[in-house]
Backbone bond lengths (Angstrom), bond angles and torsions (degrees), N, CA, C in turn:
res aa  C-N    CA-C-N  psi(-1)  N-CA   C-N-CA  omega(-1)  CA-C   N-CA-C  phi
1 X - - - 1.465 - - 1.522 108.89 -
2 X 0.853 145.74 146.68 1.597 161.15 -136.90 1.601 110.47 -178.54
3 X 1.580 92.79 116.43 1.727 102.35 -178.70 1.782 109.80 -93.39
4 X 1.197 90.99 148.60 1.930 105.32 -175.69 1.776 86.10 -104.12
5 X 1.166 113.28 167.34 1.474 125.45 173.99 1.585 121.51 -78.04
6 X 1.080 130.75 147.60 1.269 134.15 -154.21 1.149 97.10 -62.60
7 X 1.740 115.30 172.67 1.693 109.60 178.38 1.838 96.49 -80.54
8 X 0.996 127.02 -59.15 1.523 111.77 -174.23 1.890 115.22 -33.08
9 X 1.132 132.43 -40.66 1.170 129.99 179.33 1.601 104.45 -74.14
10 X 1.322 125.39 -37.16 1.516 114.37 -168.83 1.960 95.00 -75.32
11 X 1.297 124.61 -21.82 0.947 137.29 -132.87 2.118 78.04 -102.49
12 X 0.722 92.15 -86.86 1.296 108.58 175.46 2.038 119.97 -42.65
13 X 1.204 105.18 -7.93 1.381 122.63 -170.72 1.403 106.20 -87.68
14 X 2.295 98.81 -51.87 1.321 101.92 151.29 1.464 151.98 -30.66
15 X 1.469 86.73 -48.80 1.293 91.71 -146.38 1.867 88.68 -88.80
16 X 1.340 121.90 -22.43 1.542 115.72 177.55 1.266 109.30 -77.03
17 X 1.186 114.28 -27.14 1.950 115.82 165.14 1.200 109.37 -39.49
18 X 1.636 102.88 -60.03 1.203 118.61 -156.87 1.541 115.90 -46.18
19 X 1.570 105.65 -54.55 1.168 132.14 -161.42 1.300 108.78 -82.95
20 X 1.584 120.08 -11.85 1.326 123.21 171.95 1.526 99.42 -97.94
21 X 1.070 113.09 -56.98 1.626 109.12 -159.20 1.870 116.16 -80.80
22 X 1.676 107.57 -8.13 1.722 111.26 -153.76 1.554 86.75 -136.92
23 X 1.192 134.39 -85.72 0.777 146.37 -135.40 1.653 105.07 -108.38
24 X 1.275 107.29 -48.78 1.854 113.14 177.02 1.216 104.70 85.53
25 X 1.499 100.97 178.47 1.814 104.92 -168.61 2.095 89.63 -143.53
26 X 0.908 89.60 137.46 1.142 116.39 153.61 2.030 118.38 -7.21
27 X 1.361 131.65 81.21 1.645 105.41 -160.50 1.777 113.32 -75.11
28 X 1.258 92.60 -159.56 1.479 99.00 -164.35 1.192 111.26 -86.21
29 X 1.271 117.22 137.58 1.592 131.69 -175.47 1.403 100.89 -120.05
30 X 1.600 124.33 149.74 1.300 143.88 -179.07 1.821 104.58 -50.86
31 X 1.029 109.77 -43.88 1.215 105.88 -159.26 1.852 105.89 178.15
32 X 1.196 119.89 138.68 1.667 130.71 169.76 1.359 92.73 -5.21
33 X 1.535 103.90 132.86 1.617 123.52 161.09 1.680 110.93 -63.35
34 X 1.074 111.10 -31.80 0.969 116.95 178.41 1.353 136.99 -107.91
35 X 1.727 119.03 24.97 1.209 149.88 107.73 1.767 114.73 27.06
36 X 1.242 154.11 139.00 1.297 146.43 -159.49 2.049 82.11 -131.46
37 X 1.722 84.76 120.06 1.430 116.50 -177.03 1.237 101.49 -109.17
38 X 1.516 130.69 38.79 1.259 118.06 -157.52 2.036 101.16 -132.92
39 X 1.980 96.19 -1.65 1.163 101.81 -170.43 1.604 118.52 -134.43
40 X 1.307 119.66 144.61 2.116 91.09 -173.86 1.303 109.33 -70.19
41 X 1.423 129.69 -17.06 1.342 106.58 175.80 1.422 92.57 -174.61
42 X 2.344 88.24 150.76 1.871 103.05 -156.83 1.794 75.64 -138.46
43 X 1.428 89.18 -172.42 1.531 122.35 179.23 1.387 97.23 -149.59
44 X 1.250 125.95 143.82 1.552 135.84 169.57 1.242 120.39 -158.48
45 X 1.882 115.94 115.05 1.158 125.36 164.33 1.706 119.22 -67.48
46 X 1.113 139.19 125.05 1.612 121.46 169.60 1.736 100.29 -128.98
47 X 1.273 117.80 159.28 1.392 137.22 -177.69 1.680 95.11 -139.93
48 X 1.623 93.76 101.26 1.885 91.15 143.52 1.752 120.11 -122.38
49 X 1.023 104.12 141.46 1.718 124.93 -171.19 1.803 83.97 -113.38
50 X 1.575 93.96 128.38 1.391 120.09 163.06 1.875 103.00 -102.43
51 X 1.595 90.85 139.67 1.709 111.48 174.27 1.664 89.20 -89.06
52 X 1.513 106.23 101.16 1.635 114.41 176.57 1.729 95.63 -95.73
53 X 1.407 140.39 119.99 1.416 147.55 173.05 1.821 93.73 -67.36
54 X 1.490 67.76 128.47 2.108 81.52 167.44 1.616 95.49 89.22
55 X 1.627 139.41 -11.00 1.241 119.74 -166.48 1.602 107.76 -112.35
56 X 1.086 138.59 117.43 1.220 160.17 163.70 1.826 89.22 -33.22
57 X 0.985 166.91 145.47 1.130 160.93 84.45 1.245 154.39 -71.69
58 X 1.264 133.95 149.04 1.788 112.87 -174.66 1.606 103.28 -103.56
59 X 1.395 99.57 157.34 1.713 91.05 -168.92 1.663 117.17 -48.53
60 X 1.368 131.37 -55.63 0.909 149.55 125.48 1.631 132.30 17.78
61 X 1.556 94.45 -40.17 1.371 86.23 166.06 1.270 129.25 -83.97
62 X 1.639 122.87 119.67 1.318 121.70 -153.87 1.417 98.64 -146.82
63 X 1.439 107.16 -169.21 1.409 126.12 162.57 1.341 100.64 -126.50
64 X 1.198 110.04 133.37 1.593 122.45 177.34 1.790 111.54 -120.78
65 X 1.343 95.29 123.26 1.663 103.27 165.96 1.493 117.58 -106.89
66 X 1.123 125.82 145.72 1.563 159.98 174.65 1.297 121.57 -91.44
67 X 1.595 137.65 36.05 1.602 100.61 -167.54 1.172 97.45 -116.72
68 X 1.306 98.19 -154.31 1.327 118.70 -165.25 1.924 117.50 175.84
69 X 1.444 104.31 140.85 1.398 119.48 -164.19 1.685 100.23 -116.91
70 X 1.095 128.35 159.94 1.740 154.57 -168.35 1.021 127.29 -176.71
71 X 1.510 135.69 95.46 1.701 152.39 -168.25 1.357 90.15 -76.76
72 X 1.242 128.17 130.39 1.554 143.71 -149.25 1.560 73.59 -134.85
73 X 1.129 123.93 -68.52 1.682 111.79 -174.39 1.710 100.95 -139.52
74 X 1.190 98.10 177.87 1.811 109.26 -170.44 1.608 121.45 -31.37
75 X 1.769 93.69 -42.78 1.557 112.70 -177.67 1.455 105.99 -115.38
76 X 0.693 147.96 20.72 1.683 156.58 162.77 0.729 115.36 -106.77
77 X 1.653 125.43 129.40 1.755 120.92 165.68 1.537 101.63 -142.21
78 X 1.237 114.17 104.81 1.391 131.71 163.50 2.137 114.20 -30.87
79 X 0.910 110.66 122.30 2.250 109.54 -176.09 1.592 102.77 -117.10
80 X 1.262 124.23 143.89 0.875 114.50 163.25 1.245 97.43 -154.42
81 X 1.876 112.74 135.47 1.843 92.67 162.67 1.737 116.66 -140.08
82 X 1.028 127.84 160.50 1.105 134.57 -163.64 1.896 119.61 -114.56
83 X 1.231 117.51 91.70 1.476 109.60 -155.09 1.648 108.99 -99.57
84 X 1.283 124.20 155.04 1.396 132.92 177.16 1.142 121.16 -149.68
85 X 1.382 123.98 128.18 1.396 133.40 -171.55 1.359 108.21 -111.24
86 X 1.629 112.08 162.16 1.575 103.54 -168.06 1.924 95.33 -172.71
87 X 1.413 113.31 107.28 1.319 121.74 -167.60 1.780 92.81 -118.95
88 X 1.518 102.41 130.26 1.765 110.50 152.24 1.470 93.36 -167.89
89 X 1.773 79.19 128.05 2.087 88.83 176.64 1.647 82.18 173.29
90 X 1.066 132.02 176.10 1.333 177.87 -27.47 1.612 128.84 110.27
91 X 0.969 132.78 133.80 1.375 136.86 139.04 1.774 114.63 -159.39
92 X 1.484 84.73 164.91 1.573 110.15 -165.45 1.636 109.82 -39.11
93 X 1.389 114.29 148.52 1.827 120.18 -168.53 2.113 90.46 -114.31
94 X 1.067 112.15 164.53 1.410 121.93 172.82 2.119 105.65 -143.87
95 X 1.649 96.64 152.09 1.400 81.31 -174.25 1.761 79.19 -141.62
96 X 1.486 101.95 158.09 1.346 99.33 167.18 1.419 108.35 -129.80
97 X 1.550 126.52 -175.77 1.459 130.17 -152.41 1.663 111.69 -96.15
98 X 1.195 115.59 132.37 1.684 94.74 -163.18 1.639 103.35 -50.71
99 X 1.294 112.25 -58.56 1.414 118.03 -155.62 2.079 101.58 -71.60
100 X 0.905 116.26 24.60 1.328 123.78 178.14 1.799 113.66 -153.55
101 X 1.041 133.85 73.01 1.646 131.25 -161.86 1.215 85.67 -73.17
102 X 1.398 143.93 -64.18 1.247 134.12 -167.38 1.144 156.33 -43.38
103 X 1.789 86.87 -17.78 1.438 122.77 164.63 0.953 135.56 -81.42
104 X 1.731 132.89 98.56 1.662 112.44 -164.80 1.521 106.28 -104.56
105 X 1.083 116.03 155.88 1.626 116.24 171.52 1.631 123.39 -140.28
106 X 0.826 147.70 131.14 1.626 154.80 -177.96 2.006 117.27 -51.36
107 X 1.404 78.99 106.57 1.971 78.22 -173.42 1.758 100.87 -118.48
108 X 1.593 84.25 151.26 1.796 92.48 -168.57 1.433 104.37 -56.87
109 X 1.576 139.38 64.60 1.735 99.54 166.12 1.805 84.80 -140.26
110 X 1.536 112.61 -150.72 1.432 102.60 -149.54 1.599 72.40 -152.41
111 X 1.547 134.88 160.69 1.159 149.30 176.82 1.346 107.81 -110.17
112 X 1.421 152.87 127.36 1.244 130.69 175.36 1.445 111.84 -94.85
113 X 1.418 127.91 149.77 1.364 142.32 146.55 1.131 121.80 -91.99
114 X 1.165 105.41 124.31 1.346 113.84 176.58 1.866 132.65 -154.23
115 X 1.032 121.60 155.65 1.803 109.89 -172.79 0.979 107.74 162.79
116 X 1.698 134.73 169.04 1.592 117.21 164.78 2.038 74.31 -155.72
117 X 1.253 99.18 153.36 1.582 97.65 175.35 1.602 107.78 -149.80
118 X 1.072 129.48 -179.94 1.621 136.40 175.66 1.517 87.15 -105.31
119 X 1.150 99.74 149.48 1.775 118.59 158.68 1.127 131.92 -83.40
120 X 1.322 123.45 -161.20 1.686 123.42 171.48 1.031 90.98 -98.65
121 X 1.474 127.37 125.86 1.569 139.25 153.31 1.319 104.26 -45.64
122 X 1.354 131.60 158.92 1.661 152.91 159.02 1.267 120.10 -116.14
123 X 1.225 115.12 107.78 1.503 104.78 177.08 1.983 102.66 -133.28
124 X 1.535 89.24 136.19 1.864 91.46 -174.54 1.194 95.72 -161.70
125 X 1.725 110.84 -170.03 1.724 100.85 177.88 2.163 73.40 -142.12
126 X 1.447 77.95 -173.39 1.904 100.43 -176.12 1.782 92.48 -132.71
127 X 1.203 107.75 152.64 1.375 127.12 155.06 1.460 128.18 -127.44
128 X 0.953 126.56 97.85 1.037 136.85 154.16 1.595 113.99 -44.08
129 X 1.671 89.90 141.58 2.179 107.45 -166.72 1.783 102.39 -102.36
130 X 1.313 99.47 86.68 1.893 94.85 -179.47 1.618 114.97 -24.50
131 X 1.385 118.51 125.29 1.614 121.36 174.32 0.955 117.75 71.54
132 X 1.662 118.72 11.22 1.651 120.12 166.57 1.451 101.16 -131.32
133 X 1.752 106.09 155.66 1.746 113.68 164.60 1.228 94.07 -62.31
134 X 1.517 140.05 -4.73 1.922 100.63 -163.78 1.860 104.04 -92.15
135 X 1.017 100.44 167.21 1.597 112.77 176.03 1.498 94.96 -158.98
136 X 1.456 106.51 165.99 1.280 133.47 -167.70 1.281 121.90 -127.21
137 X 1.720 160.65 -159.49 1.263 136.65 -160.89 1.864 79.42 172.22
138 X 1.179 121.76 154.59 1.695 126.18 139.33 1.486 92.14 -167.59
139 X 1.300 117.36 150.69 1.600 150.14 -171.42 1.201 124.30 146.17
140 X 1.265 123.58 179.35 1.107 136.79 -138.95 1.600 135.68 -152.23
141 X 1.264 140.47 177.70 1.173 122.98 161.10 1.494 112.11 -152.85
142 X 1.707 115.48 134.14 1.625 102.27 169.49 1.466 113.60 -73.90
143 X 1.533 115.61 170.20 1.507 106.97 173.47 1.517 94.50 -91.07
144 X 0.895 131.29 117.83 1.447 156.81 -179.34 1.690 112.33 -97.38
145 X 1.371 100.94 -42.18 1.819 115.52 -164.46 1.456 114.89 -56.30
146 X 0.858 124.85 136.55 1.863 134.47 -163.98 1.801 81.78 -71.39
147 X 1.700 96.31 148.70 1.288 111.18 -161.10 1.599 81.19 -124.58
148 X 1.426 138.17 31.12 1.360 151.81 150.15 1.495 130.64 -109.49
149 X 1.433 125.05 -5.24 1.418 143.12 -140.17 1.494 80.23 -151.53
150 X 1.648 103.71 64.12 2.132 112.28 165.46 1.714 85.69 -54.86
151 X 1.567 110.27 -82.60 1.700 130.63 -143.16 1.426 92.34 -57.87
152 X 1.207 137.85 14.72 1.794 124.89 179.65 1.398 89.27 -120.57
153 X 0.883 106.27 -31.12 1.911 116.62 -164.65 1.902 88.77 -64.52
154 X 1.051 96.21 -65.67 2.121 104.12 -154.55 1.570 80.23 -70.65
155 X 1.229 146.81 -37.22 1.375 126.83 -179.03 1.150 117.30 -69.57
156 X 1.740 148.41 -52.68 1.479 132.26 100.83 1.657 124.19 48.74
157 X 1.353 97.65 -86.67 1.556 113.07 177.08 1.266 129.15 -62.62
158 X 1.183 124.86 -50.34 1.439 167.55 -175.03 2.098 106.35 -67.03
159 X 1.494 85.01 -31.64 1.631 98.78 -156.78 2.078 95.18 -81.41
160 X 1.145 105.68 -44.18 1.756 110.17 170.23 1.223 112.89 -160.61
161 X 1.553 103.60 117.51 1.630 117.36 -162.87 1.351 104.22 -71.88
162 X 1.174 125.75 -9.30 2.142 132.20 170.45 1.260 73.18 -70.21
163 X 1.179 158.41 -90.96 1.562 139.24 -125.56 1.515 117.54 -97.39
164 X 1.221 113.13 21.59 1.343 101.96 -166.47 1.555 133.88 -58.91
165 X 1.467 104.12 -7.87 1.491 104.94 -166.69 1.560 95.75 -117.37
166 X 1.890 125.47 30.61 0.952 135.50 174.64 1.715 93.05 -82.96
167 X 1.210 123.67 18.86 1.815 113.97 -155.90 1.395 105.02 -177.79
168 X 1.148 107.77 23.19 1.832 107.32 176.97 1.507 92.29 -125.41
169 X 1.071 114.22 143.36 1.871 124.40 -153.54 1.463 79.36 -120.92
170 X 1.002 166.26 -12.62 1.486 162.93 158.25 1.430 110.35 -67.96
171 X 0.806 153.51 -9.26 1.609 137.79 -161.20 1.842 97.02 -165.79
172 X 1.282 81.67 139.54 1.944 90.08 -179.49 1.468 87.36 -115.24
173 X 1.005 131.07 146.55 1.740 149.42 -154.46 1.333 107.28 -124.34
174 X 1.653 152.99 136.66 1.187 159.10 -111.18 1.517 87.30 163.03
175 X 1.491 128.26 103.20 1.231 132.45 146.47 1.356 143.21 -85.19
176 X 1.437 148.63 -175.35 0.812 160.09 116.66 1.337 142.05 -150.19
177 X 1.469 124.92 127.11 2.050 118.79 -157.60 1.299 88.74 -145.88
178 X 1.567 87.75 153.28 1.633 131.54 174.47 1.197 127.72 -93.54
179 X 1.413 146.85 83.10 1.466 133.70 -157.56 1.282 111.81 -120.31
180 X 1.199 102.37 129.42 1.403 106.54 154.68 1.789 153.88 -86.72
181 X 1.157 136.32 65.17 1.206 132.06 -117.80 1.856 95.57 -133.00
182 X 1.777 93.39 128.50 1.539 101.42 175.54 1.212 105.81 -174.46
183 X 2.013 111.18 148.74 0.705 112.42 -146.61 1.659 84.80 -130.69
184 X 1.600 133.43 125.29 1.234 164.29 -165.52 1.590 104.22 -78.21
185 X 1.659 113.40 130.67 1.044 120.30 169.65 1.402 112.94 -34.77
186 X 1.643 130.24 -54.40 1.303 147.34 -163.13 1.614 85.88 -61.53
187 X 1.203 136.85 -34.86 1.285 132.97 -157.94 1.582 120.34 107.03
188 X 1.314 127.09 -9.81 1.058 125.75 -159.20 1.563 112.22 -91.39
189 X 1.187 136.32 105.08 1.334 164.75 174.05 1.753 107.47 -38.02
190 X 0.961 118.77 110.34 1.468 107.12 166.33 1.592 103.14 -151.18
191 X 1.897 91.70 146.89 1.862 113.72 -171.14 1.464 111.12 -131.89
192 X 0.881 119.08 147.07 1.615 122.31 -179.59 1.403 81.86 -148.38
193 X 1.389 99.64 135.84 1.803 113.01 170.73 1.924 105.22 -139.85
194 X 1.187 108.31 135.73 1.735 109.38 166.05 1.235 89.52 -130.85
195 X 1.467 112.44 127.75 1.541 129.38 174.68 1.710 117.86 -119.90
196 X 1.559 130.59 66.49 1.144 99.73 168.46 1.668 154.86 -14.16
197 X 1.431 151.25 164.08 1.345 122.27 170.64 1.178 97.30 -161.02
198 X 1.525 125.15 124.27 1.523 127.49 163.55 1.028 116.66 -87.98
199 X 1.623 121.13 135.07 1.544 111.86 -163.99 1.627 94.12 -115.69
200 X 1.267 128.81 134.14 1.786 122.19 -173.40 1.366 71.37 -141.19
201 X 2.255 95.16 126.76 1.110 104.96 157.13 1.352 112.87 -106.00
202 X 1.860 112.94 161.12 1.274 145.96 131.17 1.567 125.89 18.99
203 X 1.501 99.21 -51.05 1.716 120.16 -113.62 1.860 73.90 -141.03
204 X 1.653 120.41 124.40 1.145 121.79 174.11 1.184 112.67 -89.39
205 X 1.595 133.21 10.08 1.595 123.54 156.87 1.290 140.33 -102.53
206 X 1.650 83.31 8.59 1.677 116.92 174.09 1.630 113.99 -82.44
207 X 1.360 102.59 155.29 1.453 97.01 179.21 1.438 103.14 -123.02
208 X 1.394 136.83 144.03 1.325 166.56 146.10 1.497 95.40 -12.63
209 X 1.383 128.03 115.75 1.384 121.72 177.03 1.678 121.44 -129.23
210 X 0.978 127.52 143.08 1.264 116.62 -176.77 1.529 107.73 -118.79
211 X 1.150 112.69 135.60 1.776 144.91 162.00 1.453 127.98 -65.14
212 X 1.011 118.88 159.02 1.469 107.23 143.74 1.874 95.36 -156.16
213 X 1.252 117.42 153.26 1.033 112.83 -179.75 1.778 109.89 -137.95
214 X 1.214 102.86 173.88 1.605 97.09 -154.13 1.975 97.16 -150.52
215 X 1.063 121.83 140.04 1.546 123.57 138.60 1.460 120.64 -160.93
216 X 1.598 97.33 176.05 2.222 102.48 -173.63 1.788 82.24 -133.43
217 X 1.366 102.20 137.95 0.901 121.27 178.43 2.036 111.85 -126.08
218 X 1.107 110.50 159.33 1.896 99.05 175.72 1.452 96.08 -179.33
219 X 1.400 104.49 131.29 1.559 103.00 -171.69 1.838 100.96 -159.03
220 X 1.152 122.03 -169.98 1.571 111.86 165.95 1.259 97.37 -134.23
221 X 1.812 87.19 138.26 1.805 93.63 -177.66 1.530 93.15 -118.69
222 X 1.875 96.75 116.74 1.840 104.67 169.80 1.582 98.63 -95.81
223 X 1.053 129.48 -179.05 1.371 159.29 162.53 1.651 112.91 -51.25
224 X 1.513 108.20 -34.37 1.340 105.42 -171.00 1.436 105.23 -120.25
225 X 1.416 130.01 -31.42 1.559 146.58 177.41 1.609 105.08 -138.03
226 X 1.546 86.58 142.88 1.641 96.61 164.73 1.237 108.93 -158.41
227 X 1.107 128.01 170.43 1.395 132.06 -131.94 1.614 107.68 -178.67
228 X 1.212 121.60 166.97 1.764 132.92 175.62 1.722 123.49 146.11
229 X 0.785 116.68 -176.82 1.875 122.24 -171.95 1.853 87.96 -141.39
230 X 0.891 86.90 159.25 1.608 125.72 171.58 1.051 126.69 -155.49
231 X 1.782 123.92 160.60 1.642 131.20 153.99 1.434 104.35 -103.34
232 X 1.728 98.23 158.11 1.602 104.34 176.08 1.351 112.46 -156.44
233 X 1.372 110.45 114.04 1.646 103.83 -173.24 1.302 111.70 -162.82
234 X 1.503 123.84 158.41 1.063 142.81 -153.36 1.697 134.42 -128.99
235 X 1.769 107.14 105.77 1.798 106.22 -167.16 1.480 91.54 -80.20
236 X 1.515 96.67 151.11 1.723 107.52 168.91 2.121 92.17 -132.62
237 X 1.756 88.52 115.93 1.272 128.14 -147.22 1.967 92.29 -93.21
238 X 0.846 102.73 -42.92 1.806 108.28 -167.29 1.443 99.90 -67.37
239 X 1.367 145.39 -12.19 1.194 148.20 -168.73 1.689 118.71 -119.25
240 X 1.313 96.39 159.21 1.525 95.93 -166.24 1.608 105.69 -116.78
241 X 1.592 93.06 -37.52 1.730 93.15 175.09 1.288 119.67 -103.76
242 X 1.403 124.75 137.21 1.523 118.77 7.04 1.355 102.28 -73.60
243 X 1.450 120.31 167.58 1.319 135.94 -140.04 1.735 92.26 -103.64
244 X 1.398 123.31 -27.77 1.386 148.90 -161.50 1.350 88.80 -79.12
245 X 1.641 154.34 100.77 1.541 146.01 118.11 1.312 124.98 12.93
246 X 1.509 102.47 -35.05 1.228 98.94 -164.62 1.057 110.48 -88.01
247 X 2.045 105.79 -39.59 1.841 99.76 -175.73 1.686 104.49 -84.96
248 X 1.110 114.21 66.70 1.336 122.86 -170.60 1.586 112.91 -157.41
249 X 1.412 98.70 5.65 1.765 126.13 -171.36 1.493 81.95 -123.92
250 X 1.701 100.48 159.03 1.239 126.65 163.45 1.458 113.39 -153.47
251 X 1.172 110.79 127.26 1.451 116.31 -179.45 1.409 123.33 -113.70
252 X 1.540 121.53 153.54 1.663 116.33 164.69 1.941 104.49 -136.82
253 X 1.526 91.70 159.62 1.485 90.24 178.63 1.428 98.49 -86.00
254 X 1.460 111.83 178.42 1.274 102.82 167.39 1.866 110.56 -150.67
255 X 0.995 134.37 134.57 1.349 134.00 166.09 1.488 119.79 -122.19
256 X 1.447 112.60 150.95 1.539 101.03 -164.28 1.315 69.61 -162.90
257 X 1.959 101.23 154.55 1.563 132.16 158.76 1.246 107.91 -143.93
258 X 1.393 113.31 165.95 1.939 113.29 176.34 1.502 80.19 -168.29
259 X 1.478 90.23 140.05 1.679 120.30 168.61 1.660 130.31 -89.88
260 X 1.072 105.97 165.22 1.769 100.14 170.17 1.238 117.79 88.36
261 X 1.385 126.08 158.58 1.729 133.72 -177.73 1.524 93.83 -125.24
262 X 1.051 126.02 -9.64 1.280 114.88 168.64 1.557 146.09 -74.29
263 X 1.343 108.87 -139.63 1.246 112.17 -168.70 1.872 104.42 -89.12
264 X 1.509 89.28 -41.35 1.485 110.65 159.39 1.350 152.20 -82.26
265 X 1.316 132.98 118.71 1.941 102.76 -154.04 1.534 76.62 -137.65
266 X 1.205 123.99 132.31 1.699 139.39 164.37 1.803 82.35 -103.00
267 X 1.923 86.71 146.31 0.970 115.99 166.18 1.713 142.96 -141.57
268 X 1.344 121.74 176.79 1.761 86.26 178.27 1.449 88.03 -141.95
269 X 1.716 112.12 168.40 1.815 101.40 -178.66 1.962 91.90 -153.24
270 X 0.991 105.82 156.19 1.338 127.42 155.87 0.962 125.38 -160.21
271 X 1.622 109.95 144.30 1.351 140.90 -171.72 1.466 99.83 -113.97
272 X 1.657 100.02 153.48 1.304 113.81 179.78 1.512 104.42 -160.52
273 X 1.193 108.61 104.15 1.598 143.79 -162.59 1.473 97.58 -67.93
274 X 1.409 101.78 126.56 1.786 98.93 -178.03 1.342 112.95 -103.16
275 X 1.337 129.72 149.45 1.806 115.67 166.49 1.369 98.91 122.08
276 X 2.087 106.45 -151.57 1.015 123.44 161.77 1.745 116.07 -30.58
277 X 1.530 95.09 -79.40 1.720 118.60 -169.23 1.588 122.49 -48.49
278 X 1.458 101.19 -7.85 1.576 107.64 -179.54 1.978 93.61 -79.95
279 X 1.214 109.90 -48.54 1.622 92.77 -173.48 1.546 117.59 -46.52
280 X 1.416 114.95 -43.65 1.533 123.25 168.35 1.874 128.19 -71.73
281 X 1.828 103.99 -18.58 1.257 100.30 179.36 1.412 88.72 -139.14
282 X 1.571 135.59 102.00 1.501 102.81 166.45 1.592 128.73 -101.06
283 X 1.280 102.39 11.49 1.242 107.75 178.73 1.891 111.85 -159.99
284 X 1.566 110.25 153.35 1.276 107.08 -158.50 1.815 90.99 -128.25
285 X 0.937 157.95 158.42 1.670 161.71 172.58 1.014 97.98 -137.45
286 X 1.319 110.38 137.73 1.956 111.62 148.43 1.229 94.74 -157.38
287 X 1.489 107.18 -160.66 1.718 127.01 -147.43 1.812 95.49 179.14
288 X 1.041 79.11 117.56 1.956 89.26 171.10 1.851 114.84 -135.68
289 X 1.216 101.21 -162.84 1.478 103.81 -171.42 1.567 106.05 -173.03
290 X 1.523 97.71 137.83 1.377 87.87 -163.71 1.819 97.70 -138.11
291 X 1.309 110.84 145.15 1.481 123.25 179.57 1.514 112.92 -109.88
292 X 1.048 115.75 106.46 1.431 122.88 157.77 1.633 139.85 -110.95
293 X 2.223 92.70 86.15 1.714 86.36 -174.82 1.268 117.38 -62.06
């Protein structure tokens, strides 16, 4: 008797193919879109845990970001972020009959997942355009990510499609974005970002790919709470098939709030992966916290 891999891993194998090789994911951004632009310089822990179907999980298993921002001068702000993945949980095993491969059937045991890995660091700065909302962004990331740590990696990926190549050990990522960002007497917050992304892999049977990535964001930012939804998603431009633009995009919703007028602002966020990847991920939670001396 001879075991095949659980359905969450074949399932999930897909769907990062997918998003690498068809469709693409979302590239790497410095840090949360939704980040507080309101200060010269923060620190922010965040934890998002993806609801993976079929995976047994421990609370714990997450993706964790590290960054952190520093206004070097009026219009400059130094980014940097630091990512970590961390998988333990379970799901269901299948075995089929020697003299019948075709046949699968349900046997009592459980497959484990497991891994925890470092990410690709990000380090870039932003400039801000004196007397205009626009600002600008360029940085980058090496592939750094353990090329042994699969189940930390796709939890990683999976966890926020803006970062996806914070955790792909094949491709070192080269950005650059355009933003537009302002915030309305009434209070009401609004962002438009287009971020190109060159993807140079690692790996000499890989090919050099280019991105472009895109989102609209609108929320109200008070003094003590703020809050909003967004879209966020990503064309992969170097490819022809599928021939359709669209299935060559990937999108997620996004909602986020954070509390406090202080020094301290806890926050919470979810994503909800649109398309293919929602049958395998349909929902993403986290909770972060952010310091701004």
């Amino acid at each position: 008797m001879r075991l095949v891999d659980c359905p969450i891993r074949i399932r999930l194998l897909a769907a990062v193919a997918a998003l690498v090789a068809a469709v693409a994911a979302p590239a790497a951004d410095a840090a949360s879109l939704w980040a507080p632009r309101d200060v010269r310089g923060l620190i922010s822990l965040e934890m998002l845990r993806p609801s993976i179907e079929g995976l047994d999980a421990e609370v714990f298993s997450s993706a964790f970001y590290l960054s952190g921002r520093l206004a070097a001068t009026p219009t400059v702000t130094f980014v940097a972020e630091l990512p970590y993945a961390r998988m333990r949980g379970s799901a269901p095993g299948y075995s089929y009959y020697p003299f019948a491969p075709d046949e699968y059937y349900p046997y009592p045991y459980s497959l484990p997942a497991s891994g925890s890995t470092i990410g690709n660091p990000y380090v870039g700065f932003e400039a801000a355009i004196p007397g205009s909302p626009l600002f600008v962004e360029f940085g980058g990331r090496p592939p750094l990510a353990s090329d042994r740590e699969y189940d930390a990696e796709v939890m990683g990926a999976v966890a926020d499609l803006t970062r996806f190549f914070a955790f792909t050990e094949q491709y070192a990522s080269v950005q650059f974005g355009v933003n537009v960002y302002e915030v309305l007497p009434s209070k009401l917050a609004c962002r438009i970002r287009v971020s190109p992304l060159l993807a140079i892999p690692s790996e000499s049977y890989l090919e050099t790919e280019f991105f472009t990535f895109y989102s609209v964001q609108a929320g109200y930012q008070g003094r003590s709470a703020r809050a909003g939804m967004g879209l966020a998603g990503m064309a992969l431009l170097t490819e022809n098939y599928p021939s359709n633009l669209g299935q060559r995009t990937v999108t997620q919703l996004e909602l986020h709030a954070d509390f406090l007028s202080g020094r301290v602002r806890p926050g919470v966020d979810v994503h909800l992966p649109l398309g293919t990847l929602a049958s395998s991920v349909p929902v993403v939670v986290g909770t972060g916290i952010t310091w701004a001396p």
